[in-house]
C-alpha positions as CSV (number, residue, x, y, z in Angstrom):
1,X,122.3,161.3,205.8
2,X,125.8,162.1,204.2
3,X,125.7,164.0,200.7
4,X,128.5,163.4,198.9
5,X,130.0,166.7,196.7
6,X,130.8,165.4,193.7
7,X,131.5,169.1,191.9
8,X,134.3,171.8,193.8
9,X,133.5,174.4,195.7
10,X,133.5,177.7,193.7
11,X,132.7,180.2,196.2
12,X,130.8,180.2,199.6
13,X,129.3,183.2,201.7
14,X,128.9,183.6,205.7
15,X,125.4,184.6,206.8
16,X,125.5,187.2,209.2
17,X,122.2,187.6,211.8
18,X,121.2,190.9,209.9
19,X,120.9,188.2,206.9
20,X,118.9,185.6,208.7
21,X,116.6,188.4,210.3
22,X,115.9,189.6,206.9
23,X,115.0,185.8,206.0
24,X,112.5,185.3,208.9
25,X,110.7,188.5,207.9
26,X,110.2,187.4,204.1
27,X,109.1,184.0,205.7
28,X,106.5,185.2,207.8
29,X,104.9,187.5,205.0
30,X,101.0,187.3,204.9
31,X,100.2,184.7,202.0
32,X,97.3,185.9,199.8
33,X,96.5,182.7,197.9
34,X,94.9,180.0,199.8
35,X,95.7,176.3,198.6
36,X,92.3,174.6,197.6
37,X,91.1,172.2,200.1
38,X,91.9,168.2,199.4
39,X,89.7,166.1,199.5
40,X,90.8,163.5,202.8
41,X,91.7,159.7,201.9
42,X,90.1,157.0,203.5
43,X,92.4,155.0,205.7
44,X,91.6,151.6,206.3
45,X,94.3,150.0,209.5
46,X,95.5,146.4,208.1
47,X,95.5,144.0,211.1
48,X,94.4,139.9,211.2
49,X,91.4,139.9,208.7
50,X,92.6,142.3,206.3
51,X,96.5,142.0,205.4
52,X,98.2,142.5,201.6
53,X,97.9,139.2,199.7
């Protein structure tokens, strides 16, 4: 899907692997909250009997 850039570029930067390295090792950092559990949905499949009207 094709963004289209609609301001100018001011400035850009090169990451170097040092800078992506650093990345991965803030990504993988131990998370201490846990996200509450949600509750499930119940999924009923459409087919023959049961269609939108």
């Amino acid at each position: 899907m094709a963004i289209k850039i609609s301001k100018k570029i001011k400035s850009y930067s090169v990451q170097s692997a040092d800078d992506k390295a650093r990345e991965a090792a803030q990504a993988t950092a131990p998370v201490v909250d846990a996200p509450a559990a949600r509750p499930s949905a119940e999924v009923i499949q459409m087919h023959e009997q049961i269609e939108r009207p």
